[in-house]
N, CA and C atoms of all chains as a GROMACS GRO file, in nm:
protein
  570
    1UNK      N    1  11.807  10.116   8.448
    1UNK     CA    2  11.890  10.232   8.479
    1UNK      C    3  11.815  10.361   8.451
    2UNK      N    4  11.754  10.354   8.355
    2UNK     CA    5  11.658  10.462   8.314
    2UNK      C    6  11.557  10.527   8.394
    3UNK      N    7  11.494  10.375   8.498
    3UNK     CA    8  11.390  10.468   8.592
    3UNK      C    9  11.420  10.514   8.724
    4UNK      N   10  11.572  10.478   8.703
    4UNK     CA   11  11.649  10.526   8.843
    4UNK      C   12  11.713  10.676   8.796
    5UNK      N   13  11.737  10.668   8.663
    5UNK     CA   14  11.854  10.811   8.685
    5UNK      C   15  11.721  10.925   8.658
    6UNK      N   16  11.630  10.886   8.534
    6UNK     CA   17  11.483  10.948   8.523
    6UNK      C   18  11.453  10.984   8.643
    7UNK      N   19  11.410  10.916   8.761
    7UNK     CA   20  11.344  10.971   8.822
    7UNK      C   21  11.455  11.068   8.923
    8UNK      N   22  11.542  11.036   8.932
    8UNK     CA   23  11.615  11.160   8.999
    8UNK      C   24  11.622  11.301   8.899
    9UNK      N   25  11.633  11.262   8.814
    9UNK     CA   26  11.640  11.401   8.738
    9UNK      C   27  11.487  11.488   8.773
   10UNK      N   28  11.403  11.419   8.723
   10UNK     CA   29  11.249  11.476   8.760
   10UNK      C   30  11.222  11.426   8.875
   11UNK      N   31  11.293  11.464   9.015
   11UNK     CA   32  11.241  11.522   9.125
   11UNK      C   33  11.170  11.393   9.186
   12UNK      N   34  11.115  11.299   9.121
   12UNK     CA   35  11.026  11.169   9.134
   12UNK      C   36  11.003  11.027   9.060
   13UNK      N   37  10.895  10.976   9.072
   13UNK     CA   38  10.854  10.821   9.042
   13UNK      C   39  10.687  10.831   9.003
   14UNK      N   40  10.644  10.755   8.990
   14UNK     CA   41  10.485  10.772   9.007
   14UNK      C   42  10.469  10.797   9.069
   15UNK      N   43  10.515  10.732   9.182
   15UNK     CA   44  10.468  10.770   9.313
   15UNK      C   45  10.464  10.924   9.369
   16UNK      N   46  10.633  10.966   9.342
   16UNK     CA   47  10.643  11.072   9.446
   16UNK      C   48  10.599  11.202   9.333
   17UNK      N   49  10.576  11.200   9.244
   17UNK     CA   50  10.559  11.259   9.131
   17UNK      C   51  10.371  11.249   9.100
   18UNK      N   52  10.378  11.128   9.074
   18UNK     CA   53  10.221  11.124   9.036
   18UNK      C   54  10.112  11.088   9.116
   19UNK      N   55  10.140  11.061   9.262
   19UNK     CA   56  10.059  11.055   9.358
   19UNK      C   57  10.066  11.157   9.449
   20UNK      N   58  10.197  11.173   9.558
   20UNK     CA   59  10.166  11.225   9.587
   20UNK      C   60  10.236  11.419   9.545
   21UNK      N   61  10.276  11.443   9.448
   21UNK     CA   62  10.292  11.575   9.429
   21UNK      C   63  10.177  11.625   9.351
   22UNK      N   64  10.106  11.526   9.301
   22UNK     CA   65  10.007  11.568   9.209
   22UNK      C   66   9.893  11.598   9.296
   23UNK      N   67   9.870  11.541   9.390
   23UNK     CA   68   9.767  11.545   9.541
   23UNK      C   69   9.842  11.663   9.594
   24UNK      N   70   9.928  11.714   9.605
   24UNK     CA   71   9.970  11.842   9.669
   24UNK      C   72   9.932  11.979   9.551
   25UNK      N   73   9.860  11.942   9.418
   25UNK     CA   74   9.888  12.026   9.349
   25UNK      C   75   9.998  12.080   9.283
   26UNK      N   76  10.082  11.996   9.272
   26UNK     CA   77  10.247  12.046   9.229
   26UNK      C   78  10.235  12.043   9.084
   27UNK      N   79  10.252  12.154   9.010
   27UNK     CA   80  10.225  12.168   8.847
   27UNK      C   81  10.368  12.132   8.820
   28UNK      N   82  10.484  12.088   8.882
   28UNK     CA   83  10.616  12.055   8.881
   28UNK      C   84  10.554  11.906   8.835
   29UNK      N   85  10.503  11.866   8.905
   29UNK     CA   86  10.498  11.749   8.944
   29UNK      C   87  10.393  11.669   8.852
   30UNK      N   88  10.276  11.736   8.816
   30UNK     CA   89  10.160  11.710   8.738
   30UNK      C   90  10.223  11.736   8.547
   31UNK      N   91  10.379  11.796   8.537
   31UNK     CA   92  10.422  11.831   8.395
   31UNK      C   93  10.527  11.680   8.448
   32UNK      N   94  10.549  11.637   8.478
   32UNK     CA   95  10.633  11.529   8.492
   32UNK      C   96  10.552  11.454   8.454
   33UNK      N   97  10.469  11.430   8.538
   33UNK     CA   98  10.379  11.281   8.538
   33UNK      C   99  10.293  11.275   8.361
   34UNK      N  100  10.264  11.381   8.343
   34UNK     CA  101  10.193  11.359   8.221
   34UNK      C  102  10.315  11.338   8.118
   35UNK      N  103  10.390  11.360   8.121
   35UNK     CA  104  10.557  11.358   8.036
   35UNK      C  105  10.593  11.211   8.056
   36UNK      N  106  10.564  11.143   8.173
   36UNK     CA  107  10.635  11.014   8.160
   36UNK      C  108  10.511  10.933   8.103
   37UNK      N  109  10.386  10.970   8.127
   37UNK     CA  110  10.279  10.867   8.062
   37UNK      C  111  10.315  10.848   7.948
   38UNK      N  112  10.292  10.980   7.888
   38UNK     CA  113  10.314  11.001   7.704
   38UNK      C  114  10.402  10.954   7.676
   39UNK      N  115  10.537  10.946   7.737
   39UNK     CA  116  10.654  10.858   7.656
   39UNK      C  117  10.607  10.749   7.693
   40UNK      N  118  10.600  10.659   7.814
   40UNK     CA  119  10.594  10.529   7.831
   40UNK      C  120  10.469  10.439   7.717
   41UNK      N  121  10.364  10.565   7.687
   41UNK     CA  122  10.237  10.506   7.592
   41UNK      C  123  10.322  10.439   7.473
   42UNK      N  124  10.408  10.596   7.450
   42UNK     CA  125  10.493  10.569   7.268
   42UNK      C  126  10.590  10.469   7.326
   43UNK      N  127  10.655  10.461   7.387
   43UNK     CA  128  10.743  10.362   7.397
   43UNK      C  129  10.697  10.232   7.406
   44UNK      N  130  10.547  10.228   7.465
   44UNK     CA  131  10.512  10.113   7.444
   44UNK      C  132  10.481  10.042   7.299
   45UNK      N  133  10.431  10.143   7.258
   45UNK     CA  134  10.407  10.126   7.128
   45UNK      C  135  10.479  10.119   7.039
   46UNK      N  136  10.550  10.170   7.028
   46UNK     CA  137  10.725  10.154   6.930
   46UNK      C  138  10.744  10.042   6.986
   47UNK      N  139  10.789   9.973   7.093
   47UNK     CA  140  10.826   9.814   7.146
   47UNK      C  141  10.761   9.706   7.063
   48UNK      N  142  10.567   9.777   7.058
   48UNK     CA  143  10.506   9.631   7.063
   48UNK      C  144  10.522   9.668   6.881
   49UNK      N  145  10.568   9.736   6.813
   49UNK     CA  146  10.530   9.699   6.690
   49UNK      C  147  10.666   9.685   6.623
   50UNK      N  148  10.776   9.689   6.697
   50UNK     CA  149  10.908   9.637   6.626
   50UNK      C  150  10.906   9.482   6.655
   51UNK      N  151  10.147   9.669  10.037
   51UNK     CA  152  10.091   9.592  10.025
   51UNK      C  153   9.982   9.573   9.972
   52UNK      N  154   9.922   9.690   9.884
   52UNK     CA  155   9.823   9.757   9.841
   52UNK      C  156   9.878   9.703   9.629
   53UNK      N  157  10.040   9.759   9.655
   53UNK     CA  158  10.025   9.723   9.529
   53UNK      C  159  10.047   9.563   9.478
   54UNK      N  160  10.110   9.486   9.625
   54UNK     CA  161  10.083   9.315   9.581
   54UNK      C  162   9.930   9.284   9.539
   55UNK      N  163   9.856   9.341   9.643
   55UNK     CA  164   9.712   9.306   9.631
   55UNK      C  165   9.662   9.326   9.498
   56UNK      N  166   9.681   9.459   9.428
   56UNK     CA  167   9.593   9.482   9.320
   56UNK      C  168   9.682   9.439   9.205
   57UNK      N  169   9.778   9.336   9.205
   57UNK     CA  170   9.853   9.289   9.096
   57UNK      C  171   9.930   9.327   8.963
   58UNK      N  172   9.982   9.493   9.078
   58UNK     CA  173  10.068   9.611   8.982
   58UNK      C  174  10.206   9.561   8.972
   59UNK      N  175  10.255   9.435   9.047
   59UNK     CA  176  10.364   9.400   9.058
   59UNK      C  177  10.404   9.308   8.943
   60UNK      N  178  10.294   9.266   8.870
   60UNK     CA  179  10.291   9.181   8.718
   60UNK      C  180  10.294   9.278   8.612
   61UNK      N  181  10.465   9.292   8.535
   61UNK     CA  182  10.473   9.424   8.424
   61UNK      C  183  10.370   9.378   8.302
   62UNK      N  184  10.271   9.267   8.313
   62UNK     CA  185  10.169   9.213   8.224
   62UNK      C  186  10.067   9.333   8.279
   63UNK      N  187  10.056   9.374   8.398
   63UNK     CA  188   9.941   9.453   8.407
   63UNK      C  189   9.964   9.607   8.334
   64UNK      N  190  10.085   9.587   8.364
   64UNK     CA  191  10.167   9.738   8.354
   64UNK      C  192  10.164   9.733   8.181
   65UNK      N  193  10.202   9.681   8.116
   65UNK     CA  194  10.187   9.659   7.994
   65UNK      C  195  10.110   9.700   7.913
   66UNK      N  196  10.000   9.580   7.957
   66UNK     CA  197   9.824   9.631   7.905
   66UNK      C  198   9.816   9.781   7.907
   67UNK      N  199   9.850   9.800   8.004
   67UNK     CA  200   9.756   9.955   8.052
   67UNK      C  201   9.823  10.064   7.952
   68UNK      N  202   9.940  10.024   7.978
   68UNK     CA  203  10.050  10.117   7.872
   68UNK      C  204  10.014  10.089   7.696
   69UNK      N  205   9.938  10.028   7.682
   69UNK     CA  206   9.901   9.951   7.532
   69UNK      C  207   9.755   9.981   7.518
   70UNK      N  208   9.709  10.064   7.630
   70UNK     CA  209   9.563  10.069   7.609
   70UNK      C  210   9.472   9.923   7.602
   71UNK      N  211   9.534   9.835   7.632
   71UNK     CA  212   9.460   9.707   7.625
   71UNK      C  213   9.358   9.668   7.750
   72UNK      N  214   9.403   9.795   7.899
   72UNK     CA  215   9.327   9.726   7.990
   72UNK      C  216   9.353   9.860   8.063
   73UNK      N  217   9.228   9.924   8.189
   73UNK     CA  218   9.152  10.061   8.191
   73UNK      C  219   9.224  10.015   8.334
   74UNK      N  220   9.250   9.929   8.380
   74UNK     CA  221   9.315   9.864   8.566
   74UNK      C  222   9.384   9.968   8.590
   75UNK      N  223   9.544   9.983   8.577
   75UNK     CA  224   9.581  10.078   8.555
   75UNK      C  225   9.570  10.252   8.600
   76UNK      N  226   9.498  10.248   8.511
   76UNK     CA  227   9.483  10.415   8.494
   76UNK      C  228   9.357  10.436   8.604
   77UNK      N  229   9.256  10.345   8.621
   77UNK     CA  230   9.143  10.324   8.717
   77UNK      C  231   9.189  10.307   8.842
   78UNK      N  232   9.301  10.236   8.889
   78UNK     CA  233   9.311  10.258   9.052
   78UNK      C  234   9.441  10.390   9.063
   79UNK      N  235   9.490  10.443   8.934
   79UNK     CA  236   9.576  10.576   8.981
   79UNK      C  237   9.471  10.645   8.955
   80UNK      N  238   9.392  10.668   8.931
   80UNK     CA  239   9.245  10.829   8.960
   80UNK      C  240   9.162  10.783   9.063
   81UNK      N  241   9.148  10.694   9.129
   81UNK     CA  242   9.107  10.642   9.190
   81UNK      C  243   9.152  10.643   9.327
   82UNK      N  244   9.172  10.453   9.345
   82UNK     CA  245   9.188  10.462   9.512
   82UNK      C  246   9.306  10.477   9.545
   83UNK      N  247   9.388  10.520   9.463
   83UNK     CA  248   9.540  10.531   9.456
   83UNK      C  249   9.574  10.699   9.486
   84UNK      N  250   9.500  10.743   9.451
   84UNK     CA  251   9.522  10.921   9.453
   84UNK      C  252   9.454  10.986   9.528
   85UNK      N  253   9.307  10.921   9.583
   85UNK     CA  254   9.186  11.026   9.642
   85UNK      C  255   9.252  11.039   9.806
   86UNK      N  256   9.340  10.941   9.869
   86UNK     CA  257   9.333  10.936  10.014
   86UNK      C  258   9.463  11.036   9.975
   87UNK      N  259   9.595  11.020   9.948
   87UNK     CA  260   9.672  11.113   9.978
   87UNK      C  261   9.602  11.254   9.920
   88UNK      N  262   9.524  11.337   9.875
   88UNK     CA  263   9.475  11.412   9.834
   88UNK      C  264   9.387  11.423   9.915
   89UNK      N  265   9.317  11.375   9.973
   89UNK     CA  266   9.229  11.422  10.058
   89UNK      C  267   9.295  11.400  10.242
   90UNK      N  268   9.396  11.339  10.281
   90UNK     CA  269   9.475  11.323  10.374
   90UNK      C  270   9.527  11.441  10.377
   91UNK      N  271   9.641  11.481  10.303
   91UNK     CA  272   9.714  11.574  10.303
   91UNK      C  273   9.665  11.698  10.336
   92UNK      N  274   9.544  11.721  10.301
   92UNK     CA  275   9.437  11.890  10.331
   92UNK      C  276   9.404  11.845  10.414
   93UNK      N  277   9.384  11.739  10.490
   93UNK     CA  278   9.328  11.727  10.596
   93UNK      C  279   9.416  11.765  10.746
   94UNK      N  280   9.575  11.711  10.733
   94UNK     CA  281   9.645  11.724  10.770
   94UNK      C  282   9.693  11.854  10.778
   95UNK      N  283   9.736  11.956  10.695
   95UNK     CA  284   9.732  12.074  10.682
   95UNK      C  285   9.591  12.196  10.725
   96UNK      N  286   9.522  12.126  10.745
   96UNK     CA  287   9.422  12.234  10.780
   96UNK      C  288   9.412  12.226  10.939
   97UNK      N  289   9.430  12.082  10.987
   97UNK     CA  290   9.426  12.081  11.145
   97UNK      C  291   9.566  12.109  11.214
   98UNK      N  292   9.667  12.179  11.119
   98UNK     CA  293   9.750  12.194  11.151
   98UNK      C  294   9.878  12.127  11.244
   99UNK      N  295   9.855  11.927  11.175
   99UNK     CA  296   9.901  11.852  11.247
   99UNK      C  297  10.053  11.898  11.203
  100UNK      N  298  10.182  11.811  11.324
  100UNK     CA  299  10.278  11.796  11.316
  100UNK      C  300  10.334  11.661  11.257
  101UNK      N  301  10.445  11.718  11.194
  101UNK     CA  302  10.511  11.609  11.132
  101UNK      C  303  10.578  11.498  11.260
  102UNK      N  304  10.558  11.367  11.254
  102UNK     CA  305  10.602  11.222  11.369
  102UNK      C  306  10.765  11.262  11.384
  103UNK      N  307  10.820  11.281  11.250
  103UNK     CA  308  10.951  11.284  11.244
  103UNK      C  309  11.030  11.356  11.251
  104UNK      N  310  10.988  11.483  11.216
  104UNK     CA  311  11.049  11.616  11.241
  104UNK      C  312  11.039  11.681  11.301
  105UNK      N  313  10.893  11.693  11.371
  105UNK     CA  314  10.810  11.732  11.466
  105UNK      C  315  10.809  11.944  11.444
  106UNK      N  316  10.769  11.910  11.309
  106UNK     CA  317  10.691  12.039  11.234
  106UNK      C  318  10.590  12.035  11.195
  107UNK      N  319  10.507  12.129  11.157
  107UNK     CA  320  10.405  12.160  11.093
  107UNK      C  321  10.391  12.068  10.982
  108UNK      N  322  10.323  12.012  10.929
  108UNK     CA  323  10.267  11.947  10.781
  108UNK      C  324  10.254  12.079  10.732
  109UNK      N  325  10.321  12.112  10.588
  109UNK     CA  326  10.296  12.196  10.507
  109UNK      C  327  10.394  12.159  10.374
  110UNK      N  328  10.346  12.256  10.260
  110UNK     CA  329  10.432  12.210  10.178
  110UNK      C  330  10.453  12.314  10.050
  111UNK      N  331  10.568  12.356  10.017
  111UNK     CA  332  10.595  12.454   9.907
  111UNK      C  333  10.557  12.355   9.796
  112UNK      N  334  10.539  12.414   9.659
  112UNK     CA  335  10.531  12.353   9.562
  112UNK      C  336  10.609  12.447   9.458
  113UNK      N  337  10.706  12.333   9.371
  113UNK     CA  338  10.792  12.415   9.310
  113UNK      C  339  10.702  12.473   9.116
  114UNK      N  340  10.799  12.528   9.068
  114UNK     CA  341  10.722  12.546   8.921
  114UNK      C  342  10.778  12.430   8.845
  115UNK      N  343  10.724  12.416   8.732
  115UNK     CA  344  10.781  12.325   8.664
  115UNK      C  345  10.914  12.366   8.589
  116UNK      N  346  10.999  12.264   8.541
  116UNK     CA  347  11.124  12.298   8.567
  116UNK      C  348  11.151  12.245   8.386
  117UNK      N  349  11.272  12.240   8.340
  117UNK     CA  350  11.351  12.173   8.230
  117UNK      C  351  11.336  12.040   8.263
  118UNK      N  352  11.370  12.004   8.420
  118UNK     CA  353  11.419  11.863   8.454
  118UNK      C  354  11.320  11.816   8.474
  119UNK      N  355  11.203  11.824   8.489
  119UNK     CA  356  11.120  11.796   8.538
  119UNK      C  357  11.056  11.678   8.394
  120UNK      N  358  11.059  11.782   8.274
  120UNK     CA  359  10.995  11.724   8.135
  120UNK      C  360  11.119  11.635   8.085
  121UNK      N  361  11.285  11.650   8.112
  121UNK     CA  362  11.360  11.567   8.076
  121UNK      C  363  11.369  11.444   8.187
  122UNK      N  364  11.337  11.463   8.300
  122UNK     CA  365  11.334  11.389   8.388
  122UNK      C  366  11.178  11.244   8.334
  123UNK      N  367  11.116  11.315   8.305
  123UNK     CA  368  10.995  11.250   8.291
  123UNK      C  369  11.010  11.141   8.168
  124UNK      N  370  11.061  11.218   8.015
  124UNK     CA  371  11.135  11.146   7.911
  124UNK      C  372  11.232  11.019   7.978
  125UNK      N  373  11.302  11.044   8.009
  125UNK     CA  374  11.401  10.912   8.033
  125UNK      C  375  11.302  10.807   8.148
  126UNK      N  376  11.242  10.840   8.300
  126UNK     CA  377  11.162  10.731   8.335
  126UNK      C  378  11.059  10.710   8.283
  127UNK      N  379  10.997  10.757   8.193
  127UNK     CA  380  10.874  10.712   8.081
  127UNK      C  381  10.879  10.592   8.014
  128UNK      N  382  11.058  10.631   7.950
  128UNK     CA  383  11.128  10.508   7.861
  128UNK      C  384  11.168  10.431   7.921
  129UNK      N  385  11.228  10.429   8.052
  129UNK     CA  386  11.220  10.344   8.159
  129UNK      C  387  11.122  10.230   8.176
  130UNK      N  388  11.000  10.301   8.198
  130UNK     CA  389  10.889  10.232   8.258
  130UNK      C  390  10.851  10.112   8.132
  131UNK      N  391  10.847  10.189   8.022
  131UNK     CA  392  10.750  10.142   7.927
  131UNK      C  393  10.890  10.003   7.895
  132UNK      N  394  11.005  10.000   7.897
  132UNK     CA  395  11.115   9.856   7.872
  132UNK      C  396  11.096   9.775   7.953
  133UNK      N  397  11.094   9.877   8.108
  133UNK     CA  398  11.080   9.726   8.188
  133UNK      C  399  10.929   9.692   8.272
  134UNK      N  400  10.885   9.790   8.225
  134UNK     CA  401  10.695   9.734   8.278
  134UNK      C  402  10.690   9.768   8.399
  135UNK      N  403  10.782   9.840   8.475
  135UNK     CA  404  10.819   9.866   8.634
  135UNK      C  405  10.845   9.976   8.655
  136UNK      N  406  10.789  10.010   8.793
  136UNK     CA  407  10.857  10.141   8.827
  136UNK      C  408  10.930  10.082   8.955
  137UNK      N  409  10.968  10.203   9.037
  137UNK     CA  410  11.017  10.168   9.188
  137UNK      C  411  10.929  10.079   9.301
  138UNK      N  412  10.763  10.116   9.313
  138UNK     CA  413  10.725  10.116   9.406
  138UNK      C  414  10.707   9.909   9.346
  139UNK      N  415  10.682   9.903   9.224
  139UNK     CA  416  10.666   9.755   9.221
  139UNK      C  417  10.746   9.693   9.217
  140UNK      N  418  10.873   9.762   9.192
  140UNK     CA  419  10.976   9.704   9.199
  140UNK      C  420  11.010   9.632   9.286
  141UNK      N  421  11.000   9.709   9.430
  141UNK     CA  422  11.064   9.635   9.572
  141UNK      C  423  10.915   9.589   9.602
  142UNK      N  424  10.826   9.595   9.541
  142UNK     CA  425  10.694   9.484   9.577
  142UNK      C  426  10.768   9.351   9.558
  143UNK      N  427  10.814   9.353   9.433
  143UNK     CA  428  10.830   9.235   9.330
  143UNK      C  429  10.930   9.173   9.434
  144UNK      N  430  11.069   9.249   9.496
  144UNK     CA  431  11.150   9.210   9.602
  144UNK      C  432  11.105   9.118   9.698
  145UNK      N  433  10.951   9.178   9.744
  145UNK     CA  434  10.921   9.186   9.906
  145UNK      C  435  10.884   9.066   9.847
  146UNK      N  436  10.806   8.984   9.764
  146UNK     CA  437  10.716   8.906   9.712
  146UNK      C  438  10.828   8.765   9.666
  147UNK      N  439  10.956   8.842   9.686
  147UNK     CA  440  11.066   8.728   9.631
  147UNK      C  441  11.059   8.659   9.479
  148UNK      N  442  10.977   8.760   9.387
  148UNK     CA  443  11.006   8.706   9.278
  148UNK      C  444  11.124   8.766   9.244
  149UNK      N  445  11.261   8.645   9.193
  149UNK     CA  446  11.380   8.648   9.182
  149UNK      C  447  11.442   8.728   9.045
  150UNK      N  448  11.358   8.718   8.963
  150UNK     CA  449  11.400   8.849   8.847
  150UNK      C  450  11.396   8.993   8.890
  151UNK      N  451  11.348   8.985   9.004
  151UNK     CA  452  11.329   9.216   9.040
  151UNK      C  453  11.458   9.229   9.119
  152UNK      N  454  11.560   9.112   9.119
  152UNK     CA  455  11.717   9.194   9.122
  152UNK      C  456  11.772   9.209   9.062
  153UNK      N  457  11.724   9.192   8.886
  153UNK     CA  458  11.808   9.262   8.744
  153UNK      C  459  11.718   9.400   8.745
  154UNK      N  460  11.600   9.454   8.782
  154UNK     CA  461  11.558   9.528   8.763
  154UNK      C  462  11.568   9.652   8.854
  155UNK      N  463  11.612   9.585   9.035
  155UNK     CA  464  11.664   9.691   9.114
  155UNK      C  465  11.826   9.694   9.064
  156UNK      N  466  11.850   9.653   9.043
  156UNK     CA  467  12.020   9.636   9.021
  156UNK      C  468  12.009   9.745   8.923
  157UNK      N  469  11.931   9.771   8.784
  157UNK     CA  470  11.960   9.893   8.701
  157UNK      C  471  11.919   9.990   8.782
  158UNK      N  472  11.782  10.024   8.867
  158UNK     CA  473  11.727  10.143   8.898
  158UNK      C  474  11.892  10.202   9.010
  159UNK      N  475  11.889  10.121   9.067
  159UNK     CA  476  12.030  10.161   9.189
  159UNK      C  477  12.185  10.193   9.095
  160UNK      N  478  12.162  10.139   8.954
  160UNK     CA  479  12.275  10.213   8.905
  160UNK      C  480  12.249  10.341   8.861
  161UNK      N  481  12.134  10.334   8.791
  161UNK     CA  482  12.076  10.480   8.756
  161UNK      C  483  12.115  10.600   8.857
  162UNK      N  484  12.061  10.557   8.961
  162UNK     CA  485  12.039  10.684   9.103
  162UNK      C  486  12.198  10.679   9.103
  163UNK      N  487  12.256  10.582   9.130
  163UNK     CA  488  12.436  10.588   9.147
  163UNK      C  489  12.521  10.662   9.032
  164UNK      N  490  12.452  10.650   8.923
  164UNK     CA  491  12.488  10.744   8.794
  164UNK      C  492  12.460  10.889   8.852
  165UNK      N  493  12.360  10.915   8.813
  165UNK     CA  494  12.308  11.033   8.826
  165UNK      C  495  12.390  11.097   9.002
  166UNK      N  496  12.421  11.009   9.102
  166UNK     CA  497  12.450  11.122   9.180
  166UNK      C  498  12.623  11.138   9.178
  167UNK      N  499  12.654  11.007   9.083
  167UNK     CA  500  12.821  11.046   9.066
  167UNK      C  501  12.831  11.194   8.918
  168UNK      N  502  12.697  11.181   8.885
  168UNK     CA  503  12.738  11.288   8.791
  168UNK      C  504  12.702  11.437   8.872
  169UNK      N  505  12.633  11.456   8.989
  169UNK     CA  506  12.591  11.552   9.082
  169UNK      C  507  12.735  11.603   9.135
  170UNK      N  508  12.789  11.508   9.171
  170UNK     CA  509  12.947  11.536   9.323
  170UNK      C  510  13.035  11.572   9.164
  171UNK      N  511  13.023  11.516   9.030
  171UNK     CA  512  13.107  11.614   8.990
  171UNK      C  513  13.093  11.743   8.929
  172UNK      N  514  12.968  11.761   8.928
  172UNK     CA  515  12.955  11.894   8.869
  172UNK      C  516  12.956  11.987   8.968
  173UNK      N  517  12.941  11.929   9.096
  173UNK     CA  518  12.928  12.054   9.229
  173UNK      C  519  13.057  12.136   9.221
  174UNK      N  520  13.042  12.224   9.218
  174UNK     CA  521  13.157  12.324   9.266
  174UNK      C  522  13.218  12.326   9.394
  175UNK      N  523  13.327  12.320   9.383
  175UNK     CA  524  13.443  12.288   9.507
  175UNK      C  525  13.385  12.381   9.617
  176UNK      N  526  13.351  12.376   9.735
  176UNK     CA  527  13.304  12.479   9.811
  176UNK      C  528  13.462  12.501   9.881
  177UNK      N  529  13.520  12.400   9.946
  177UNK     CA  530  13.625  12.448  10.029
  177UNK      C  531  13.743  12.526   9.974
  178UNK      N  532  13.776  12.641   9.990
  178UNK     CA  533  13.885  12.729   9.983
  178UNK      C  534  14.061  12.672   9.992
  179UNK      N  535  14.084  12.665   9.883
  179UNK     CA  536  14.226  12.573   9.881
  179UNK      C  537  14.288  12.631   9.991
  180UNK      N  538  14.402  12.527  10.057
  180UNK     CA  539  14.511  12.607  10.153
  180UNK      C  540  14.586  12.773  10.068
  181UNK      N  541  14.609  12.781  10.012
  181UNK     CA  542  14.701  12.884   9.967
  181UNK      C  543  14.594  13.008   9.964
  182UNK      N  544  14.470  13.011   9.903
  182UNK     CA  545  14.449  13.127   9.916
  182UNK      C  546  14.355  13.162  10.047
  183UNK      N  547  14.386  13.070  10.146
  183UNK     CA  548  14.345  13.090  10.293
  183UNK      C  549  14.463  13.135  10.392
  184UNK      N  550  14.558  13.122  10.324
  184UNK     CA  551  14.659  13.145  10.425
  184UNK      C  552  14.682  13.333  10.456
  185UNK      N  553  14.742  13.356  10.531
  185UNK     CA  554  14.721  13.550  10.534
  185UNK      C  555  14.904  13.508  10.462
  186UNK      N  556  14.883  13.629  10.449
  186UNK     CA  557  15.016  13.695  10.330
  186UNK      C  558  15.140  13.727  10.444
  187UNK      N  559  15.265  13.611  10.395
  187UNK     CA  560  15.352  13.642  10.529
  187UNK      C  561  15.458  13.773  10.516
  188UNK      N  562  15.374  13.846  10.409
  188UNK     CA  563  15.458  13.978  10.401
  188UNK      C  564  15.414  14.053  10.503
  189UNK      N  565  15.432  14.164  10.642
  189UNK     CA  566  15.403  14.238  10.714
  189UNK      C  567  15.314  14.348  10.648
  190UNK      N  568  15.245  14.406  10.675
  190UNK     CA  569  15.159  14.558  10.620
  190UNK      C  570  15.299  14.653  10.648
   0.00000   0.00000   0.00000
């Protein structure tokens, strides 16, 4: 549910966010994408060590 | 068919990468994943092709970054990193008929169904009730 309502809120997905808005130059789009890496890193990491 | 091929549709790949355990990942998004729409797109825009579907110009505003944009990013981040998936592997995982990526489209389609039942209610009523459309049946 999260990467459905997430990505409507921020405009995108990897895709439409981190491929191609980031290829258009979209600093909208390039503050998203670096925003979902960084959580998904920690979130991974909080997961793998609980 | 690009992402069956390079085996983004296994949240084991997606995982690793997110764990720093494996460079796959992050190597075909700087890579062969990003250079053609980036170099397509200027290409397209400079020869001043038309859009197939709309039959406009290729061009494109770019917005600033927004609130939603960094809260938007927070929630599919946490997304990604639970279920090892985003959209585009998602309906890979579909196309590919592995039978678990309809617990995983089933949340993303509630999500979007959340989020746009919470849109229609925050919109403001545009239409003008009957009463204060009606003219005043007092004479001038």
């Amino acid at each position: 549910m999260l990467i459905g309502f997430g990505a409507k809120v921020a405009s995108g997905c990897t895709a439409g966010n981190g491929l191609s808005g980031s290829a258009m130059g979209s600093l909208a789009s390039l503050a998203a994408t670096v925003t979902f890496f960084a959580t998904a890193i920690a979130v991974s990491f909080l997961t793998e060590a609980v | 068919m690009t992402l069956s091929w390079t085996g983004l549709t296994s949240p084991n790949v997606i995982r690793d990468a997110l764990l720093f355990k494996s460079a796959y990942l992050f190597l075909f998004l700087s890579g062969p994943r990003s250079r053609p729409p980036f170099v397509g797109l200027r290409i397209l825009r400079a020869r001043a092709e038309r859009a197939l579907l709309v039959d406009r110009p290729v061009g494109w505003k770019v917005p600033s970054p927004q609130r939603h944009h960094i809260v938007g990013g927070m929630l599919f981040g946490t997304g990604w990193a639970i279920a090892d998936a985003c959209p585009g592997p998602i309906a890979t995982q579909l196309g590919q008929g592995i039978w678990w990526s309809v617990f995983t489209i089933a949340g993303l389609v509630t999500g979007i169904a959340i989020y746009l039942r919470g849109q229609r209610a925050a919109a403001p009523v545009t239409e003008p009730s009957a009463a204060t459309t009606q003219p005043s049946a007092v004479p001038g």
